[in-house]
N, C-alpha and C positions, 0 to 999 in steps of 0.2 A: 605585686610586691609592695609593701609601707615601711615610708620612714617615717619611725618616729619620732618627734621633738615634743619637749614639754617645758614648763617653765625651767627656769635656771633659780635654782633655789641655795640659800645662802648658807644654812645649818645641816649640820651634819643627819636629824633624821629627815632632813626632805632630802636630802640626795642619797637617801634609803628607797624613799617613796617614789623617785625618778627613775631608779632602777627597779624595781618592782613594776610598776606601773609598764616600764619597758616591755618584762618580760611579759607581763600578766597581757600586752597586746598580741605580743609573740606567741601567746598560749591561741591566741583566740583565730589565729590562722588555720590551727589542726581542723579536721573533720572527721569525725569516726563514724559517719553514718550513711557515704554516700559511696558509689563505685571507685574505686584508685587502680593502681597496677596490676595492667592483668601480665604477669610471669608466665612466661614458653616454659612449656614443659619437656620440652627436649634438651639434651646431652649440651654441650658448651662448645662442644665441637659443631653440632648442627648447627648452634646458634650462631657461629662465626660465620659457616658458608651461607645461612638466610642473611646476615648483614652484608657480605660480601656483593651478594646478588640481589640487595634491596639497598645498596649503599647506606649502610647504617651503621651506628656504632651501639655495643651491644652494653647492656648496664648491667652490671652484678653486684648483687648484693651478697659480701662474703663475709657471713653471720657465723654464729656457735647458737645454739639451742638456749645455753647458760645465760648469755648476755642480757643484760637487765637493755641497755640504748638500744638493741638489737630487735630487744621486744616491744618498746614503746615503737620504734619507727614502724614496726610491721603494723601496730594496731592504730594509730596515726596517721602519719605521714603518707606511706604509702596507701592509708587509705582514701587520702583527701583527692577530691573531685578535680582541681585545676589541676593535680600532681599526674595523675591518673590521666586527664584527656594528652596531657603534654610529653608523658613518657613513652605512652603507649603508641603516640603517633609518631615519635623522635627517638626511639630505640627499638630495640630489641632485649626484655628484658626475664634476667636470670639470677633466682635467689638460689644460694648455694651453699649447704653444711658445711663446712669448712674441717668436720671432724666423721665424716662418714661420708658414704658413698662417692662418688666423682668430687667431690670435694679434696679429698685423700689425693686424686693424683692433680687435680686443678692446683692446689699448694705447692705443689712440688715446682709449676712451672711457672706458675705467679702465689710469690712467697706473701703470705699474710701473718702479720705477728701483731697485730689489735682486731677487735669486734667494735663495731662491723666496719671494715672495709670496703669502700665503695668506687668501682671498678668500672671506666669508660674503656675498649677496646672493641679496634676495626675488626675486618672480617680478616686481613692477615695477621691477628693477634699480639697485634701492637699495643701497649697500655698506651691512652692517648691523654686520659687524666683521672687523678686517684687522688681521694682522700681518707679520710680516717676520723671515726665517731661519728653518734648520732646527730641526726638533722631534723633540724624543724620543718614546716612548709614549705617560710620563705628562702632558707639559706639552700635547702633541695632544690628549688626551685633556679635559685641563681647558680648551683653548682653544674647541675643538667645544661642550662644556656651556657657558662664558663666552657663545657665539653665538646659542647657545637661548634664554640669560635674556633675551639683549635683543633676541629676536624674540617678546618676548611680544607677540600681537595680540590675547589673550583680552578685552581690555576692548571692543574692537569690536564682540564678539560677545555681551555681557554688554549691550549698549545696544541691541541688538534685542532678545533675549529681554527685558528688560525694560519694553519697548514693547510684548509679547505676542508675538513671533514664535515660533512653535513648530514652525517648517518643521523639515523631518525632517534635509537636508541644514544648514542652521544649527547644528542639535543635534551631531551629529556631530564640526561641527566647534569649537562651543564645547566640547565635553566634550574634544575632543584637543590644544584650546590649552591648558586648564586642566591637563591632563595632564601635556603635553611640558614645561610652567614648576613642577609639581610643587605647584600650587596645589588646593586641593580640589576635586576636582570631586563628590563624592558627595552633597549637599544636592543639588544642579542634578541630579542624576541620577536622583534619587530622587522628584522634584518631575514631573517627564518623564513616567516611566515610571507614577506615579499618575495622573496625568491623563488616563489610556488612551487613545495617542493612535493614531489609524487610520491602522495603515502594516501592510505586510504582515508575513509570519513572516520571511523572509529579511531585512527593514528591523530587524525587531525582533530578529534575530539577532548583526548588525552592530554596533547601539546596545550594546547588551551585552557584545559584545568589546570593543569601544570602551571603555565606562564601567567596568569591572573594574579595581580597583586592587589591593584588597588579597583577601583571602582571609577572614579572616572580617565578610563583610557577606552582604547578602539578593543584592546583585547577580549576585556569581560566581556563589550557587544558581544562580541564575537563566541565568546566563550555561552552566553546566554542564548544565543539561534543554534548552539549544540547544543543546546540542555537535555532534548529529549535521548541523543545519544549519549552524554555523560551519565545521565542517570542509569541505561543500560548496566554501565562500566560500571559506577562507582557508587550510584545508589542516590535517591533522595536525598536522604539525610545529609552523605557528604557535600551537595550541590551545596546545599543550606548552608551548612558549614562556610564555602566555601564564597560564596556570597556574601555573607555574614561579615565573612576576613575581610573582602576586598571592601565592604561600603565600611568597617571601620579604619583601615588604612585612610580613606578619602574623607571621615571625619578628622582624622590625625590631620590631613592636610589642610581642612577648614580652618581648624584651629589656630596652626603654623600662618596664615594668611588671612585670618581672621574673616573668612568668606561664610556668609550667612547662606548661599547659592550654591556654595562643596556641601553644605551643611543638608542642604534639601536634596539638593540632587541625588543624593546617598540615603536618605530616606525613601526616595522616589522607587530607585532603582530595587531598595531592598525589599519594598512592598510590593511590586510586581513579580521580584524574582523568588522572593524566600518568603511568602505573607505569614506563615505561623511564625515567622520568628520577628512581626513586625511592633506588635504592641510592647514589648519590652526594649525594641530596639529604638522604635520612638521616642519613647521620654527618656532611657538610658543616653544617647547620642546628644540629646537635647543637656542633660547633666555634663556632659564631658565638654562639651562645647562653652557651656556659660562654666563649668570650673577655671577649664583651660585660656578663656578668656577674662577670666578675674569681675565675673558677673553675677557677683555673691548671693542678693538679693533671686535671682530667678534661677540661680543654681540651688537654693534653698527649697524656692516654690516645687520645681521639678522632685527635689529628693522625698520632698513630701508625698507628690503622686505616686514616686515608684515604690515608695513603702507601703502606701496605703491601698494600690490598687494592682501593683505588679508582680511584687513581692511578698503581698502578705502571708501566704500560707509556705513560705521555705523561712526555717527556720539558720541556716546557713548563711545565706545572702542577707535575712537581717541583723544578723551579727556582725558579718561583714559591712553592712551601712553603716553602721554604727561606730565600728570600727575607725569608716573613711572619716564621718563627720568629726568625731572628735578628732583625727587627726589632723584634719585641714583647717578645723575653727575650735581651737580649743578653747578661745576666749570670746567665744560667740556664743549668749545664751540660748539665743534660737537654736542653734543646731546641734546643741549640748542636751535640749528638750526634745527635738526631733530625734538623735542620737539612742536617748532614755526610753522615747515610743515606741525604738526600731527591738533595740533590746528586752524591753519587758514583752513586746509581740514573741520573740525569739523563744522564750523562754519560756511561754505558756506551750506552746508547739512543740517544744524538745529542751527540757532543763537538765543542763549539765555543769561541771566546774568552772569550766571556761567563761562561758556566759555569764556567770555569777561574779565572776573575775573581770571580764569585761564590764559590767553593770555597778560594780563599786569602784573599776577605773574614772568612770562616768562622773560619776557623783559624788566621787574626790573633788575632780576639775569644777565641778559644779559648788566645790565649799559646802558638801551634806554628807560631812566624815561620820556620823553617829548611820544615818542610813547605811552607807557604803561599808559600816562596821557588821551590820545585820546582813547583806549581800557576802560579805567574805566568811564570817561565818558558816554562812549555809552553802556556799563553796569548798567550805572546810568537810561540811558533813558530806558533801556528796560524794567528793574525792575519795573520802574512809572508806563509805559504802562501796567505790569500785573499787579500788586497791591501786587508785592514782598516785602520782607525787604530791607532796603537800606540802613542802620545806617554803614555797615562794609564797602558795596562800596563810601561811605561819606569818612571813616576813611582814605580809603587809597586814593582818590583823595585831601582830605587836604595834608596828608602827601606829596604827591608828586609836589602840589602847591608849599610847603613850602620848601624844598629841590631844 
């Protein structure tokens, strides 16, 4: 997610240009190129009882065919990469006509009167959080996490363990309510796991993907001399994953304590346990550490590497840099330049409006408005060319006309 801030400007068309520049960053979160939601294609009712018995809460998306927001989310939002890894693994997710098929009687029992309505509900078909109209990345984004908070069940599960329950299935699922609400779960985990309790290796495999949060505890050990049976279970890739999470939690905590030694050790750990995902996790870790530590100069150096030898050929991610840099330093020429590098790379690999949008964001902040008049332009055409919006790339070519 990015907040944006920009200068505080006095006349009335820079606080045209502050808003524009707003949205025009908010454009450049979309993705229309990479994998997003994959949608169950079963009944609404199936989809209740697989949440019910996956503890999940099920996401619908209750659209009309007609709807113009309807249609940018699907070809958008929902197709964007962060949106997609985080739905997919945090719901259960169902697009739904609202004017035909199951739809017809879905209406009837959860009443929608706007396009698109967008619908969190448990597995006993409870709305659990609902809004109304289209989303962008980031505001999907926070609406999905909003839906978590208030599916906390963990206290449910906190009054059986407390009553002694130590069913294996209980555990499981109280260490992944406490999880998914980002509440502690490592006391309870640790308590479990001393108890030695009689479940098999493949149980005890499980409990341990499960309870891994961060990277330096006894757990992940623990959780890593199961690797060869987790992967059984859950596959490669997810291990990685999963690894992945835990050493950036434990940079989270570097940061928090300013330990140079959380910082390594999570490196250490990641290279041994996940190695293909070590080279971008390397210099990535090393950026979030010196931003989070306010270490401008080597947070700089780093962003350089990861543009120039991590990131080069995805064109998503350098728009995304680009994105962060101006947002972090906007009055920083170095990284206004490096910013300019990340996006014009972006844009030879995959040109679209956004990009073009974002790249005369750039060079606004940089004071080269006649450039950034030539970039909104041809953001203008391109938009034509797909049958985009263009009312905001309007706004900010007047503006820059008229300036």
């Amino acid at each position: 997610m990015f907040y944006y801030q920009f200068y505080h400007l006095n006349n009335n068309m820079e606080r045209i240009l502050r808003s524009i520049a707003i949205l025009a960053f908010i454009l450049t979160s979309l993705c229309s190129f990479s994998q997003g939601i994959d949608f169950y294609e079963g009944t609404y009712q199936e989809a209740f009882k697989l949440a019910e018995k996956q503890d999940k809460l099920v996401f619908v998306d209750a659209y009309a065919e007609w709807c113009g927001p309807c249609k940018r989310m699907a070809a958008t939002t929902f197709k964007d990469t962060e949106v997609g890894s985080f739905f997919n693994e945090q719901f259960i997710n169902l697009k739904i006509d609202m004017e035909k098929g199951q739809g017809l009687t879905f209406r009837n029992e959860y009443p929608v009167s706007a396009f698109p309505t967008l619908l969190f509900i448990d597995g006993a078909g409870e709305v659990v959080h609902k809004a109304v109209g289209g989303k962008k990345t980031a505001d999907f984004l926070q609406l999905g996490q909003l839906a978590l908070r208030k599916f906390d069940n963990s206290d449910k599960y906190a009054k059986l363990y407390e009553e002694g329950n130590r069913d294996f299935d209980l555990m499981i699922k109280y260490v992944q309510s406490l999880n998914k609400v980002e509440k502690p779960s490592l006391k309870i985990s640790n308590e479990y796991l001393r108890s030695k309790p009689a479940i098999s290796d493949q149980q005890m495999a499980e409990f341990l993907y499960e309870a891994t949060t961060h990277a330096d505890s006894r757990i992940f050990d623990m959780m890593v001399d199961h690797k060869s049976q987790i992967i059984k279970i859950k596959g490669e890739a997810a291990l990685a994953e999963k690894v992945e999470e835990a050493c950036c939690k434990t940079v989270e905590k570097a940061i928090e304590f300013e330990s140079p030694e959380l910082l390594s050790s999570a490196k250490e750990k990641l290279k041994k346990n996940a190695k293909s995902k070590y080279k971008s996790f390397n210099v990535k870790s090393d950026m979030d550490y010196y931003l989070g530590t306010g270490d401008v100069d080597n947070y700089l150096k780093k962003s350089k590497e990861y543009v120039s030898k991590i990131i080069k050929k995805n064109p998503e991610e350098l728009r995304k840099m680009a994105i962060d840099l101006t947002t972090e330093f906007k009055d920083n020429p170095e990284a206004l330049s490096l910013a300019g590098e990340s996006i014009q790379k972006s844009i030879k690999l995959q040109d679209s409006a956004e990009s073009r949008m974002t790249y005369a964001t750039i060079l606004i902040h940089a004071e080269q408005k006649s450039e950034a008049l030539k970039q909104a332009n041809q953001a203008l055409e391109i938009a034509k060319d797909n049958g985009e919006p263009v009312k905001k790339i309007q706004g900010m070519i007047q503006y820059l006309q008229s300036s």
